[in-house]
C-alpha positions as CSV (number, residue, x, y, z in Angstrom):
1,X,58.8,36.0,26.5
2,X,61.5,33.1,26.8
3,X,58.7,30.8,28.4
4,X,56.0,31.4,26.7
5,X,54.4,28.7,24.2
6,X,53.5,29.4,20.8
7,X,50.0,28.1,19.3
8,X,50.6,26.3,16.1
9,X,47.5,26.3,14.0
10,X,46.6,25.0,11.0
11,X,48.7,21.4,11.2
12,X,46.6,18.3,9.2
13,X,43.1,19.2,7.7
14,X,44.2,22.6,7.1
15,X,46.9,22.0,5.2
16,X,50.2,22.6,7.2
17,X,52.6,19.5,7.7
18,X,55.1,18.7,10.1
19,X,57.8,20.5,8.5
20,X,55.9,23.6,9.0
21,X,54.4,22.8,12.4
22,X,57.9,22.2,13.8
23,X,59.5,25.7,12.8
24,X,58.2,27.3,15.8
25,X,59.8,25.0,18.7
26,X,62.6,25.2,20.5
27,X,66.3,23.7,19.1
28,X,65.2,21.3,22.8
29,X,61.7,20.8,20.6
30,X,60.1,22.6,23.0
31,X,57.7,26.1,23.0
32,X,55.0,25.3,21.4
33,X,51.9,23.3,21.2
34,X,50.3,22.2,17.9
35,X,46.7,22.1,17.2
36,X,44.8,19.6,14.4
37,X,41.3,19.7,16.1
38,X,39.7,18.6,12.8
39,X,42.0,16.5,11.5
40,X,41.6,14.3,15.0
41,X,38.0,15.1,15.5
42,X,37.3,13.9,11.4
43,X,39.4,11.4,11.0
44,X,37.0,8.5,11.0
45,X,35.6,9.8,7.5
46,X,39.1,9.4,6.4
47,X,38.7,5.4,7.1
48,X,36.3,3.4,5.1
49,X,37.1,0.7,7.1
50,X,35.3,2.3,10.2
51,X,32.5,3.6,11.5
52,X,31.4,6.6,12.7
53,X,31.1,5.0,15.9
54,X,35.0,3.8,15.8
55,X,35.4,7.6,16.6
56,X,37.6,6.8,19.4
57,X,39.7,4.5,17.2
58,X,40.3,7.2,14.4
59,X,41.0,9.8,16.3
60,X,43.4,7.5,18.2
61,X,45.2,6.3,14.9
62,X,45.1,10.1,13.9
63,X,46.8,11.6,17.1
64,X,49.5,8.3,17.1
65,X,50.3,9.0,13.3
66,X,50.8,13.1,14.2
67,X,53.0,12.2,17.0
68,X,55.3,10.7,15.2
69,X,55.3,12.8,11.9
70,X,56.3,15.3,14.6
71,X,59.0,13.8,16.1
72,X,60.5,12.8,13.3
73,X,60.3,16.8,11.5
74,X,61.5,17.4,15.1
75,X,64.7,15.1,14.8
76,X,65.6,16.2,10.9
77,X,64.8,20.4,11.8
78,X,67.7,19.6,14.5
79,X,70.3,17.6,13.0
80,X,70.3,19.7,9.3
């Protein structure tokens, strides 16, 4: 299955980090998709500088701040 993509669970509220997320991709970073439903979908609770209706804010902040914990696991994994 050289195409397939690989479901990575558990990133954020679950406990998994980008170090661990990132194991499963490609040397290209590529192959797989990682999922942090609750950690996006929760993350205004996180601020207590918003409210709950600032949702779109949060989660926005939240997805920004994975993107580029990923990216830079992503970078390290391939140059070490």
């Amino acid at each position: 299955m050289p195409n397939a993509l690989i479901l990575v669970p558990g990133y954020g509220a679950q406990g998994a980090g980008p170090d661990a997320a990132v194991a499963s991709f490609t040397k290209e970073g590529t192959g797989s998709i990682v999922n942090a439903s609750r950690s996006l979908m929760c993350a205004w609770k996180k601020r207590e500088d918003l409210k709950p209706k600032q949702f779109f804010k949060a989660t926005r902040d939240e997805a920004l701040d994975m993107r580029m914990k990923l990216t830079y696991a992503l970078k390290e994994r391939k140059y070490s």
